[in-house]
N, C-alpha and C positions, 0 to 999 in steps of 0.2 A: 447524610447529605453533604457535612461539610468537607467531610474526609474523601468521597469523590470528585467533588471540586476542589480540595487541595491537588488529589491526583492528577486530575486534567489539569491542571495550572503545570505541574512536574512534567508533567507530559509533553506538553508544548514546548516548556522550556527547554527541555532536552533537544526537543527538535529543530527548537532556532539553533542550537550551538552547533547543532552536526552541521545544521543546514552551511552555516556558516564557516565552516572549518576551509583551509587551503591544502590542498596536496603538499611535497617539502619542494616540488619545480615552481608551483605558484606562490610558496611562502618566499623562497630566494626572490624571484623577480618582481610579482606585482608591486611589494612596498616602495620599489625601488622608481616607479613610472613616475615624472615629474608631471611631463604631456602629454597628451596625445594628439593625431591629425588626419583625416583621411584628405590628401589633395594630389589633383590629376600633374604630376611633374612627366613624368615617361610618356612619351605620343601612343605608345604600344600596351601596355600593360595596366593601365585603364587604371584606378584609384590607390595611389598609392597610401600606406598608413606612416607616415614617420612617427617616432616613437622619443622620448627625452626619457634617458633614466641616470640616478644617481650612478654616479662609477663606483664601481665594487672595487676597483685598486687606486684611482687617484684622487684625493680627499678634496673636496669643494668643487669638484669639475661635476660634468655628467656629461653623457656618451649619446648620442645621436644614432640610431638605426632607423633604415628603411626598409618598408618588405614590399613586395608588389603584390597585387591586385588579390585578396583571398578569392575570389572568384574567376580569376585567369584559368588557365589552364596548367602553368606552372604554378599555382596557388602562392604562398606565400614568402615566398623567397627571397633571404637577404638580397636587397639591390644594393645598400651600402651602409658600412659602420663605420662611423668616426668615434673615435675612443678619445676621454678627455677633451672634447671641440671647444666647450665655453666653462666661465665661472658657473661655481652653484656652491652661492652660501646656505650658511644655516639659520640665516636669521630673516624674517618681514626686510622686503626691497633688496632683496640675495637671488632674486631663485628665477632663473631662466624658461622661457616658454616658444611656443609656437602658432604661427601664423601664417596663412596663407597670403601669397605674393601673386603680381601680377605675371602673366604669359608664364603660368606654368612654373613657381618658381614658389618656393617657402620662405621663409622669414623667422629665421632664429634668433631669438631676444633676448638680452641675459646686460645684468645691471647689478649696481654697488650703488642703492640710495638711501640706503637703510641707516649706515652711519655714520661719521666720518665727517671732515671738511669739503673732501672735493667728490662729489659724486658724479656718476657715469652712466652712460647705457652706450649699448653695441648693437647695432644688427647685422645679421650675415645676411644676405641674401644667395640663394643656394638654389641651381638647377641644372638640367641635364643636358648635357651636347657631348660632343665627340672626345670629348675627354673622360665619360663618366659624368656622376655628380661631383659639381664643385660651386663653389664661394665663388660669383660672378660679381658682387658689390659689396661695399662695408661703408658701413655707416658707423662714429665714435663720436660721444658727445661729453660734455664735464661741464660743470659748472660750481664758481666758489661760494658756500654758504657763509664764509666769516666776513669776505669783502664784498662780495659781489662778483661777478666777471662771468662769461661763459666762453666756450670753444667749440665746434663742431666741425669734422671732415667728415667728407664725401668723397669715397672711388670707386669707379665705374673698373674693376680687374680686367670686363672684356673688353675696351676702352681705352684706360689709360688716365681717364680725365677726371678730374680731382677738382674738389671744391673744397676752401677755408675760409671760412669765419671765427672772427675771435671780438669779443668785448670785455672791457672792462668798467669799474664802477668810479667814480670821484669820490674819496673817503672824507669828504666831507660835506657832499649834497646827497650822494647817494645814487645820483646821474647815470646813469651809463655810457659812452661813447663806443663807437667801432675802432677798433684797432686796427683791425683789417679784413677786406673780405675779396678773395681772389680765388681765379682756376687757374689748372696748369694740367700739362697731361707728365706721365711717365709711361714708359714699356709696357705693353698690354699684356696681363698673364692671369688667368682664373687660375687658382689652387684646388687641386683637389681636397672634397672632405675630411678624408681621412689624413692630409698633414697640415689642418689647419692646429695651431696651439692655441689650448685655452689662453695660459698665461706669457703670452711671444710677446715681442714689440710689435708698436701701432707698424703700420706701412711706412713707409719710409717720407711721404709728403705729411701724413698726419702726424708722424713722430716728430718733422722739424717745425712744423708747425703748433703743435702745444709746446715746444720749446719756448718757442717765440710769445704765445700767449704767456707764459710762465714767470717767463721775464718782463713780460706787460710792456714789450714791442710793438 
């Protein structure tokens, strides 16, 4: 008796392993998905899946693909791959994600709050028009854990129009005050996906602008 129920115990066991085994296409990729998403971005091709995976050639990034609709008629077909788009640590408060956006548009997340003095978070906001998919808004935020202070820009790519904020702390109440908080537009231009850099400079108003926080102007 108990040597058939050893057997069936082997038996099954055996069978969770097969069951669970990956082909060598799904050992390469599946470990690799950070995200995943089904959202409607394309007026046409009906539920798109965007996809977050580690990048297999550039270390701490990960790559962004889109496919359209598995049930289209084209079925699943890349609509677009940004290779290296955002940071992707390896550590809790590193690891970038996805989110749906409003009028048809995603929201790529990705942050450094894990360790450090000054931590961050970014969003892209990413949708489609006559350009392709592109980066239509960016969002860059920081804030100082040893003193205090925060920073935050807002731009509007299809736009132009730019929002800064910055504070800092009184190192000796603890207080915060505004340092500044203004718009301003520059030249309107959404960037395609696929030449967004993970690790590029901020925009050019949010770049002079955390200058300016930096130096606690």
């Amino acid at each position: 008796m108990r040597s058939s129920a050893a057997a069936l115990l082997l038996a099954l066991l055996a069978g969770g392993a097969q069951a669970q085994h990956l082909d060598q296409h799904e050992a390469a990729t599946l470990p690799r998905i950070i995200d995943s998403l089904c959202v409607d971005l394309h007026p046409e091709t009906g539920c798109e899946t965007a996809i977050l995976l580690q990048s297999s050639e550039e270390p701490d990034t990960a790559d962004l693909v889109i496919l359209g609709d598995r049930r289209s008629a084209a079925g699943a077909q890349p609509l677009a791959v940004a290779r290296a788009i955002v940071f992707n640590g390896a550590m809790w408060g590193m690891a970038p994600s996805l989110e749906a956006g409003e009028a048809r548009t995603l929201t790529l997340l990705s942050e450094q709050i894990g360790i450090g003095r000054n931590a961050w978070m970014q969003a892209l906001t990413i949708g489609y028009g006559p350009d392709g998919f592109a980066v239509r808004a960016f969002h860059w935020s920081t804030y100082d854990r040893a003193i205090g202070g925060a920073f935050s820009c807002d731009l509007d790519l299809a736009t132009g129009v730019y929002g800064l904020e910055a504070s800092a702390a009184n190192p000796e109440t603890g207080e915060e005050r505004v340092l500044f908080a203004e718009t301003g537009s520059v030249p309107a231009g959404v960037v395609p996906v696929s030449d967004w850099p993970a690790f590029g400079p901020l925009p050019a108003p949010c770049e002079e602008g955390h200058a300016r926080y930096a130096a606690r102007e």
